[in-house]
PDB file of N, CA, C and O in Angstrom:
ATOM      1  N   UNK A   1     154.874-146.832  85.034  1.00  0.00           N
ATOM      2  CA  UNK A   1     155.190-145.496  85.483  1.00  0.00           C
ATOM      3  C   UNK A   1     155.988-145.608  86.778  1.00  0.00           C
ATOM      4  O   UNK A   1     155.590-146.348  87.678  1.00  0.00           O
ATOM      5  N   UNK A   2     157.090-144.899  86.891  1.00  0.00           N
ATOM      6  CA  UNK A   2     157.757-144.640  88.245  1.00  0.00           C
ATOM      7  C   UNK A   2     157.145-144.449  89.208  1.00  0.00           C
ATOM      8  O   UNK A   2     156.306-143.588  88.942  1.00  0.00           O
ATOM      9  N   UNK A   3     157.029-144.930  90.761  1.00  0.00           N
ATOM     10  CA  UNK A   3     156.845-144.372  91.363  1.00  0.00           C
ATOM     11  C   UNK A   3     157.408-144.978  92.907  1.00  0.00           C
ATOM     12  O   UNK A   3     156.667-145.656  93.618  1.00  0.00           O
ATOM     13  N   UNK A   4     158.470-144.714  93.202  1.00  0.00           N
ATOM     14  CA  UNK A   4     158.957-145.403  93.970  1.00  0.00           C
ATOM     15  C   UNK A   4     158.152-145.553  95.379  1.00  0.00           C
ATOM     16  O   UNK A   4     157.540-144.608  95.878  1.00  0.00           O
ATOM     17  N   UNK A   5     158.212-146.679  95.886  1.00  0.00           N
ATOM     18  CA  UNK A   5     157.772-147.146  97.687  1.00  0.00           C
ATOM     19  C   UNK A   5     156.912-147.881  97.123  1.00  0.00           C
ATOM     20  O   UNK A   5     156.859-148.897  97.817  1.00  0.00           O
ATOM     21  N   UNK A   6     155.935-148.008  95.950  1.00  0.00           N
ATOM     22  CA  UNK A   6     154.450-148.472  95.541  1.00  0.00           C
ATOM     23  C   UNK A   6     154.664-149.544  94.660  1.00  0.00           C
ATOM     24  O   UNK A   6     155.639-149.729  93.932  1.00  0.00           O
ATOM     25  N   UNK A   7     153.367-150.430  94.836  1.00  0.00           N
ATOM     26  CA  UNK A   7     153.418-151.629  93.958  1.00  0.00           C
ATOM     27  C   UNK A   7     151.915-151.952  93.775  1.00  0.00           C
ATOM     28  O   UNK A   7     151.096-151.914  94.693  1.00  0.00           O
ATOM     29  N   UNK A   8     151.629-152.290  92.429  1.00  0.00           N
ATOM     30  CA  UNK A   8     150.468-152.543  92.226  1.00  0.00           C
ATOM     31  C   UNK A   8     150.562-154.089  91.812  1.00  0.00           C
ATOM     32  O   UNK A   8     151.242-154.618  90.932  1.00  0.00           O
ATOM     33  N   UNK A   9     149.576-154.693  92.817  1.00  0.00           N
ATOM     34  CA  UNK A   9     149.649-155.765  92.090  1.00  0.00           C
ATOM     35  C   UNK A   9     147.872-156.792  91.636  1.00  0.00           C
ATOM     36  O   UNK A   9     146.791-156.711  92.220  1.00  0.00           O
ATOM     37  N   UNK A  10     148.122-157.343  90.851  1.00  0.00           N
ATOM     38  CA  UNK A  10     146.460-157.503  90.359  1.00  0.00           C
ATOM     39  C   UNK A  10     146.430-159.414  90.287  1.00  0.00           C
ATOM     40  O   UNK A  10     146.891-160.205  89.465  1.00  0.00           O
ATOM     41  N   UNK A  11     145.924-159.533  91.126  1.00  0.00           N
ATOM     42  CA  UNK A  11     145.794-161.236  92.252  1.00  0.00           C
ATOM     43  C   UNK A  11     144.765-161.697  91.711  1.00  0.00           C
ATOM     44  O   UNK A  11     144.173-160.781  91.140  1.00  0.00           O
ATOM     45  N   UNK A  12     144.289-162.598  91.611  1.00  0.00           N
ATOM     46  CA  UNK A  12     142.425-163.662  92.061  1.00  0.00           C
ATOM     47  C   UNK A  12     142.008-163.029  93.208  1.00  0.00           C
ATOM     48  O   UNK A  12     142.666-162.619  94.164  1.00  0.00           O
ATOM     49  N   UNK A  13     140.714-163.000  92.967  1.00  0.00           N
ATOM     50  CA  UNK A  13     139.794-162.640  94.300  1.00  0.00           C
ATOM     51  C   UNK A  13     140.379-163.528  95.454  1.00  0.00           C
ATOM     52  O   UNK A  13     141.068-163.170  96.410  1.00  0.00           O
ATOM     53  N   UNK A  14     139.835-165.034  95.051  1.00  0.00           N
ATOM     54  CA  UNK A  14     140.656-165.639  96.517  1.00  0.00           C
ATOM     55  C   UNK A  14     141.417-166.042  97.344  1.00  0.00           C
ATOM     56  O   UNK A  14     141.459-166.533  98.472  1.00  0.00           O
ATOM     57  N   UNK A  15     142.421-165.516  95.990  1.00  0.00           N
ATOM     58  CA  UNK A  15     144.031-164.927  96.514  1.00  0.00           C
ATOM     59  C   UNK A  15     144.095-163.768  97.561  1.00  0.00           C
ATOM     60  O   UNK A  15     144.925-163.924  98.457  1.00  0.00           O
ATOM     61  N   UNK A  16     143.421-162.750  97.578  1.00  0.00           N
ATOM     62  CA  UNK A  16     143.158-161.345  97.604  1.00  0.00           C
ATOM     63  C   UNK A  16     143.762-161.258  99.493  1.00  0.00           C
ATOM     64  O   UNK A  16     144.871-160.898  99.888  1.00  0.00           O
ATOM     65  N   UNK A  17     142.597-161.716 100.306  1.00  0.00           N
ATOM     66  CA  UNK A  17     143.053-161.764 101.856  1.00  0.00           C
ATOM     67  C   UNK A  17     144.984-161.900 102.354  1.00  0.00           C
ATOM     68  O   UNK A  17     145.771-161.223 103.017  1.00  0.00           O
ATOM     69  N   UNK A  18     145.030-163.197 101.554  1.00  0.00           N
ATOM     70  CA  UNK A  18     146.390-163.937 101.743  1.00  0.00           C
ATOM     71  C   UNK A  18     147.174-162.890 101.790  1.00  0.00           C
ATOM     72  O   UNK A  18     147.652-162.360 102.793  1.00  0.00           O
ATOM     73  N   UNK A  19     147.347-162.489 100.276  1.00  0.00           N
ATOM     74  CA  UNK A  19     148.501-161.431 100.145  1.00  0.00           C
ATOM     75  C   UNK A  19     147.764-160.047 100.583  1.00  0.00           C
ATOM     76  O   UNK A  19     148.096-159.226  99.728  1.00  0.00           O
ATOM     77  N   UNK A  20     147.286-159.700 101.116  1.00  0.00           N
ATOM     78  CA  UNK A  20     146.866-158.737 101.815  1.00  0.00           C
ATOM     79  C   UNK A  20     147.615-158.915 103.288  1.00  0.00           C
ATOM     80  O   UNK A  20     148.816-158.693 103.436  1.00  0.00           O
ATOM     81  N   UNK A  21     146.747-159.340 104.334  1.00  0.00           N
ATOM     82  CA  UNK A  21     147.406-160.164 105.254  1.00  0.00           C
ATOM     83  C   UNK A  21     149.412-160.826 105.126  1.00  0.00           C
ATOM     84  O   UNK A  21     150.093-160.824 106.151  1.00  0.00           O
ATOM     85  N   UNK A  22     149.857-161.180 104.120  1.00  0.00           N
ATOM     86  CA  UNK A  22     151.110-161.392 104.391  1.00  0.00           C
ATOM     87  C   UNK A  22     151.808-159.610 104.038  1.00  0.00           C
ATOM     88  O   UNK A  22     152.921-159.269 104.440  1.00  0.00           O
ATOM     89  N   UNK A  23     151.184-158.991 103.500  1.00  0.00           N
ATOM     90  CA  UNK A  23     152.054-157.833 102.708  1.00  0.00           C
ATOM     91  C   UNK A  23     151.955-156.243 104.427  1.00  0.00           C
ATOM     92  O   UNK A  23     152.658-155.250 104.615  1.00  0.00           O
ATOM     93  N   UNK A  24     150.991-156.705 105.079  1.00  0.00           N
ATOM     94  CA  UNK A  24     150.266-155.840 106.375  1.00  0.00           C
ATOM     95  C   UNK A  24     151.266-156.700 107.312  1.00  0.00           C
ATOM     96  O   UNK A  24     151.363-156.313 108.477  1.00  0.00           O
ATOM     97  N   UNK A  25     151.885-157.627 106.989  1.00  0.00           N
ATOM     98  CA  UNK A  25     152.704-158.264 108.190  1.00  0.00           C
ATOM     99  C   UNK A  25     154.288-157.678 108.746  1.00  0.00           C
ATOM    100  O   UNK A  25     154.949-157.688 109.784  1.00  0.00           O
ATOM    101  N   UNK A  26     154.435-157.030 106.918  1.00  0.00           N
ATOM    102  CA  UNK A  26     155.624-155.813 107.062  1.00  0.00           C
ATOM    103  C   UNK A  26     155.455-154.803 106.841  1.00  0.00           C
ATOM    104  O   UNK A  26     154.645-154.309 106.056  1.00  0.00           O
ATOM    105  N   UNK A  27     156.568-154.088 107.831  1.00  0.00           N
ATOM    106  CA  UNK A  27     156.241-152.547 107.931  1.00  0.00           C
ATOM    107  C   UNK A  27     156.010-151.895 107.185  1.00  0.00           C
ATOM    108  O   UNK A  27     155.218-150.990 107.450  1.00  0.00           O
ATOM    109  N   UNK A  28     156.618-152.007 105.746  1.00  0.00           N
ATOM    110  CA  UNK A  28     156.704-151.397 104.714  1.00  0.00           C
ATOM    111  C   UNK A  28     155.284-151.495 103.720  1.00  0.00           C
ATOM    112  O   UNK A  28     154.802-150.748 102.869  1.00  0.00           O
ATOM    113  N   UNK A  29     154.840-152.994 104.376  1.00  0.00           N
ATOM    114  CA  UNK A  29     153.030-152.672 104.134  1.00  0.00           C
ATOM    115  C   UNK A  29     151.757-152.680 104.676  1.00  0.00           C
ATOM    116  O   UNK A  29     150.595-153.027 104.465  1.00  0.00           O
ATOM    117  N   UNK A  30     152.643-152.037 105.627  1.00  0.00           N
ATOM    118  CA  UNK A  30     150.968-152.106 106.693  1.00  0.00           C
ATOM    119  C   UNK A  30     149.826-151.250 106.283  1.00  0.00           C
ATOM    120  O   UNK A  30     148.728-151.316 106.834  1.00  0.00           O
ATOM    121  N   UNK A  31     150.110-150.441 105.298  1.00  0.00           N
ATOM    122  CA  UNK A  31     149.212-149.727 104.727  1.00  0.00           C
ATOM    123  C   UNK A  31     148.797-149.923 103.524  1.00  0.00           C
ATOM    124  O   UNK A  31     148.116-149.144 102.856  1.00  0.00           O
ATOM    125  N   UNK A  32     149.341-151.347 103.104  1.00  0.00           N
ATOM    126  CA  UNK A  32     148.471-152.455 101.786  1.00  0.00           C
ATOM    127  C   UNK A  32     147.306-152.440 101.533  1.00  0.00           C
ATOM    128  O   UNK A  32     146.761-152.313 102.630  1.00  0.00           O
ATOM    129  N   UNK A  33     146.296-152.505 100.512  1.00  0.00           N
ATOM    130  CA  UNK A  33     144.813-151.969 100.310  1.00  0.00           C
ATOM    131  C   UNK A  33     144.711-152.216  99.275  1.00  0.00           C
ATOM    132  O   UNK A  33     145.516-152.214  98.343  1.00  0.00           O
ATOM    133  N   UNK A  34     143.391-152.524  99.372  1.00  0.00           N
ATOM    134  CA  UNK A  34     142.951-152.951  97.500  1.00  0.00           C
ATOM    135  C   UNK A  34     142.296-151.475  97.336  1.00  0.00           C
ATOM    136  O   UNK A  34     141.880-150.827  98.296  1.00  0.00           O
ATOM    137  N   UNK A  35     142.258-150.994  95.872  1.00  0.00           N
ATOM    138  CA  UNK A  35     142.164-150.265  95.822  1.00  0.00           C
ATOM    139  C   UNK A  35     141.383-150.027  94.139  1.00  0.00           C
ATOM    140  O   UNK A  35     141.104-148.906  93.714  1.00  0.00           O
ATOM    141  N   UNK A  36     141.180-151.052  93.518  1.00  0.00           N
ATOM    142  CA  UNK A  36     140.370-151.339  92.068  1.00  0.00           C
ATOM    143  C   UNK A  36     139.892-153.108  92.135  1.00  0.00           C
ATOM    144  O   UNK A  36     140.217-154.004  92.914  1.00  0.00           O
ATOM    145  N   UNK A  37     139.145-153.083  91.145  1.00  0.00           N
ATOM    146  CA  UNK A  37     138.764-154.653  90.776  1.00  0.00           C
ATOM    147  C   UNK A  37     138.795-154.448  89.074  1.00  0.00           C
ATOM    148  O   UNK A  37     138.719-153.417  88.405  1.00  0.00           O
ATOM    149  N   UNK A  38     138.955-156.040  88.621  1.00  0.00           N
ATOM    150  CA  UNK A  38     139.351-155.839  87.151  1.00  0.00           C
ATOM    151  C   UNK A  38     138.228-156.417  86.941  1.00  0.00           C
ATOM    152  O   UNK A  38     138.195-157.286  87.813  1.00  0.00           O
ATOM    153  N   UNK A  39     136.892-156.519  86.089  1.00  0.00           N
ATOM    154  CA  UNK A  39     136.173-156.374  85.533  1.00  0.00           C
ATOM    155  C   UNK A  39     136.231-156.912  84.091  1.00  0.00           C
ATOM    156  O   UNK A  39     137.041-156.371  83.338  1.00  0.00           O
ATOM    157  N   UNK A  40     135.266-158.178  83.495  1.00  0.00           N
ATOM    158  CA  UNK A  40     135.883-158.439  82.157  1.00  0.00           C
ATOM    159  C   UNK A  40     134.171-157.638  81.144  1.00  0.00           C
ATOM    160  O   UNK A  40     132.962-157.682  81.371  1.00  0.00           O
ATOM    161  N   UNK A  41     134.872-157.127  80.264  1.00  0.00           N
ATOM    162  CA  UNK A  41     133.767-156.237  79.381  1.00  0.00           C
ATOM    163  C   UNK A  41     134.534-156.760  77.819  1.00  0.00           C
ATOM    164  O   UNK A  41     135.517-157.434  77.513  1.00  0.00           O
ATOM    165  N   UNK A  42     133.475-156.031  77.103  1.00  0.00           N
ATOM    166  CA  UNK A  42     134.028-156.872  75.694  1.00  0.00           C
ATOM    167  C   UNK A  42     134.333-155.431  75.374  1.00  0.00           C
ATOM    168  O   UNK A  42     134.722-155.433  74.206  1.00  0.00           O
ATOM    169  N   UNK A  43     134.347-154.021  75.919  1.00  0.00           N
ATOM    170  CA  UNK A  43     134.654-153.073  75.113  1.00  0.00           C
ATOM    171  C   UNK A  43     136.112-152.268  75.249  1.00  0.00           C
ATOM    172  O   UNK A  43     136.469-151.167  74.829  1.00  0.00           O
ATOM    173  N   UNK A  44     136.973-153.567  76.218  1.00  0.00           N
ATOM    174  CA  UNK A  44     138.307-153.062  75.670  1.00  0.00           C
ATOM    175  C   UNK A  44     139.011-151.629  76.253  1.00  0.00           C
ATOM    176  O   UNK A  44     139.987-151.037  75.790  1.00  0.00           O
ATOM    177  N   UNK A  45     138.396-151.371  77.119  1.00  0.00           N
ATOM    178  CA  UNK A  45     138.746-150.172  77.886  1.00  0.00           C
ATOM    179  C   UNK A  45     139.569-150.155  79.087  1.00  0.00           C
ATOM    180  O   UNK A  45     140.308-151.138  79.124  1.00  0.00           O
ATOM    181  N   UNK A  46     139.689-149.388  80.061  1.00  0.00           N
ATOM    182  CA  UNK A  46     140.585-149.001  81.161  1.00  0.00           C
ATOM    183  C   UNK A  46     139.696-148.106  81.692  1.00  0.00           C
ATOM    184  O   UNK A  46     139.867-146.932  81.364  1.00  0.00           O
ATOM    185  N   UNK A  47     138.617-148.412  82.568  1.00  0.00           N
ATOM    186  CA  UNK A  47     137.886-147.029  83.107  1.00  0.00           C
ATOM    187  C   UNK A  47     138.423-147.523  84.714  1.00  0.00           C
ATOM    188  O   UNK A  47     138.752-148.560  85.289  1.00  0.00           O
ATOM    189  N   UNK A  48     138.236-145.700  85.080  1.00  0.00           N
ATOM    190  CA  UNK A  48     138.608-145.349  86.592  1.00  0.00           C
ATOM    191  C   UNK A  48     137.378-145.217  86.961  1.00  0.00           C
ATOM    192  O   UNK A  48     136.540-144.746  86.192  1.00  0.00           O
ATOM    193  N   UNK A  49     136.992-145.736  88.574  1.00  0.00           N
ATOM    194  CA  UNK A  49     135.848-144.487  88.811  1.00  0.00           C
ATOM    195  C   UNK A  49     136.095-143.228  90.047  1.00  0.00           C
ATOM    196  O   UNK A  49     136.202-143.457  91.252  1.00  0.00           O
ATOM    197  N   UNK A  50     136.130-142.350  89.622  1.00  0.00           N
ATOM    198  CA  UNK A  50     136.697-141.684  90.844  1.00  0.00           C
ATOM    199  C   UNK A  50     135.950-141.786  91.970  1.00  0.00           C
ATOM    200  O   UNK A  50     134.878-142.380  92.086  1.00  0.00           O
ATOM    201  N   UNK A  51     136.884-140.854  93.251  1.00  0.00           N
ATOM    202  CA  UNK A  51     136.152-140.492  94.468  1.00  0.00           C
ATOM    203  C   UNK A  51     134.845-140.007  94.689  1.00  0.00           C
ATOM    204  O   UNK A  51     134.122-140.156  95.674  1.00  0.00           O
ATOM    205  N   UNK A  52     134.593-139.245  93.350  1.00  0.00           N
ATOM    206  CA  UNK A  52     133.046-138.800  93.151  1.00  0.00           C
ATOM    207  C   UNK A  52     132.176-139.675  92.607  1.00  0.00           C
ATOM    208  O   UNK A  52     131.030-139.245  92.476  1.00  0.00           O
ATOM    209  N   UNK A  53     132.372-140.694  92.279  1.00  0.00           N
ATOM    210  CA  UNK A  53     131.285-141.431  91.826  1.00  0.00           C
ATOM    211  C   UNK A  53     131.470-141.786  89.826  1.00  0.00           C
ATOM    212  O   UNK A  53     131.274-142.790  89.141  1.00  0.00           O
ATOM    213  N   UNK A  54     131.921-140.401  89.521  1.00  0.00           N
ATOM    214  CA  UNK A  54     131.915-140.469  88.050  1.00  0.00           C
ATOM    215  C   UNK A  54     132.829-141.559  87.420  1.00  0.00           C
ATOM    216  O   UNK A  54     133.584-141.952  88.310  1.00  0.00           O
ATOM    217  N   UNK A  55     133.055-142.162  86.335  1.00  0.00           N
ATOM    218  CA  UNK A  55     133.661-142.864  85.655  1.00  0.00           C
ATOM    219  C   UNK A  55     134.557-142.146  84.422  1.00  0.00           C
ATOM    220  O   UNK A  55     134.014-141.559  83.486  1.00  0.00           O
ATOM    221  N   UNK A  56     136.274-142.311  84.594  1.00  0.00           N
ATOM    222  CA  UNK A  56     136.821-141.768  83.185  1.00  0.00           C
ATOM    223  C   UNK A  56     137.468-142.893  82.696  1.00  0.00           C
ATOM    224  O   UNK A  56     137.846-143.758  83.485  1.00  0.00           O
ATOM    225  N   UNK A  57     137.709-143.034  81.100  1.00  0.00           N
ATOM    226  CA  UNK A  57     139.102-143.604  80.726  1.00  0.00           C
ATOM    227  C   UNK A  57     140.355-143.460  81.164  1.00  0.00           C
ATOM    228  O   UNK A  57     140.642-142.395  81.710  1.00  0.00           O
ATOM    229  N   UNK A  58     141.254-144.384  81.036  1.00  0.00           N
ATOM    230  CA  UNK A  58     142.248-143.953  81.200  1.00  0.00           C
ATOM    231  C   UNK A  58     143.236-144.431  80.087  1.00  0.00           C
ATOM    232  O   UNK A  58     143.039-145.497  79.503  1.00  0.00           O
ATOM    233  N   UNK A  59     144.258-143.659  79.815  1.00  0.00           N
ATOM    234  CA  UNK A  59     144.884-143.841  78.475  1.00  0.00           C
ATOM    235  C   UNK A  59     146.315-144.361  78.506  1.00  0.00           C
ATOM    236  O   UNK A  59     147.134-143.799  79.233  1.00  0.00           O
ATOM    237  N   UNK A  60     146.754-145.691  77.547  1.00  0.00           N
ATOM    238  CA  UNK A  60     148.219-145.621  77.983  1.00  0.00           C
ATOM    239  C   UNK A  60     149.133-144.817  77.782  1.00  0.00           C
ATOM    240  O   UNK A  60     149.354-144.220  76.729  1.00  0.00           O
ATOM    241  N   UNK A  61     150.036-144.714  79.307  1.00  0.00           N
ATOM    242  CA  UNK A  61     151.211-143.742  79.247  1.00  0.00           C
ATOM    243  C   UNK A  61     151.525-143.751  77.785  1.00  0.00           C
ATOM    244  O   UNK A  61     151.272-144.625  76.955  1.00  0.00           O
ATOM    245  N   UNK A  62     152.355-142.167  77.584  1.00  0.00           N
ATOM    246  CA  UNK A  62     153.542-142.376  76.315  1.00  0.00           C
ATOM    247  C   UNK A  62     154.286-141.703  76.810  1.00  0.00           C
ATOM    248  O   UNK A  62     154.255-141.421  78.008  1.00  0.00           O
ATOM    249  N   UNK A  63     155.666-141.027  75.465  1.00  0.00           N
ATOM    250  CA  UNK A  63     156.525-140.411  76.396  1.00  0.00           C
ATOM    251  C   UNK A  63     157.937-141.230  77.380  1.00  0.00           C
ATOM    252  O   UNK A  63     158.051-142.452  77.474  1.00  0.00           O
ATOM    253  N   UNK A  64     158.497-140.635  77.758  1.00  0.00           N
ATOM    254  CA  UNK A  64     159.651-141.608  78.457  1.00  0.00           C
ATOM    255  C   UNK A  64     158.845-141.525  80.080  1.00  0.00           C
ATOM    256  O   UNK A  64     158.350-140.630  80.765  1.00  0.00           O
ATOM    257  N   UNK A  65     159.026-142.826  80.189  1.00  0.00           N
ATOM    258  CA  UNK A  65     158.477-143.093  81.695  1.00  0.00           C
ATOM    259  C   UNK A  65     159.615-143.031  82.692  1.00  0.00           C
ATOM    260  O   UNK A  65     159.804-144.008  83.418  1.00  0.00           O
ATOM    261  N   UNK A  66     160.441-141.884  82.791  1.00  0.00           N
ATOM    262  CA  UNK A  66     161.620-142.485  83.763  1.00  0.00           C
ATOM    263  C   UNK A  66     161.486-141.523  84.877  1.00  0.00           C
ATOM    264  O   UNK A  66     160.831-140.482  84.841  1.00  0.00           O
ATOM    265  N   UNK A  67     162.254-142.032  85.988  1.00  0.00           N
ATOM    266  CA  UNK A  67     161.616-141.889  87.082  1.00  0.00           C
ATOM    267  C   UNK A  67     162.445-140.113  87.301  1.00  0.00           C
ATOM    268  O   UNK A  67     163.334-139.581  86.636  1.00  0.00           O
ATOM    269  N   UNK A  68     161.963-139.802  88.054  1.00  0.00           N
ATOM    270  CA  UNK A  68     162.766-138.309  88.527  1.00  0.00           C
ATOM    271  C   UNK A  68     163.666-138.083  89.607  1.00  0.00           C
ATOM    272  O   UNK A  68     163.215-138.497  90.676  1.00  0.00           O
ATOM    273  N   UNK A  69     164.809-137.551  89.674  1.00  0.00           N
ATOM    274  CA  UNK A  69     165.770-137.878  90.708  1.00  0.00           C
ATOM    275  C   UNK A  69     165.826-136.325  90.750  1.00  0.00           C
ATOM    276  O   UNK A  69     166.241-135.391  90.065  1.00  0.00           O
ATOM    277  N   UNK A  70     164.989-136.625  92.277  1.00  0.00           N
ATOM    278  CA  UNK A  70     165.100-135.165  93.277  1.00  0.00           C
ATOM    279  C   UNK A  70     166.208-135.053  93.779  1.00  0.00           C
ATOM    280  O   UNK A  70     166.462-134.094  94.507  1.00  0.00           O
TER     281      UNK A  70
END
């Protein structure tokens, strides 16, 4: 999905500091943050848990993913 300035990226745990720490070293990421953990389950899902506590699926995009030019 588009979303320009942002990057998700999904590391090893004890990778995790390093590129944390090198990505907070530029300006552009000083506000770098983990922000999920990947979890191995045998049931094949994508769950979120929100700010409230609750847990949803999440479904893959469809549709054209292109970005929007304001």
């Amino acid at each position: 999905m588009a979303n320009e300035g942002k990057v998700v990226m999904i590391v090893p745990k004890e990778d995790e500091q390093t590129i944390l720490d090198v990505l907070r070293s530029q300006l552009e990421g000083k506000d770098a943050a983990v922000i999920g953990t990947v979890r191995a389950t045998n049931k094949e899902q994508l769950l979120l848990r929100t700010p409230l506590g609750t847990t949803r699926r999440l479904y893959r995009l469809t549709g054209l993913m292109l970005p929007r030019i304001c």
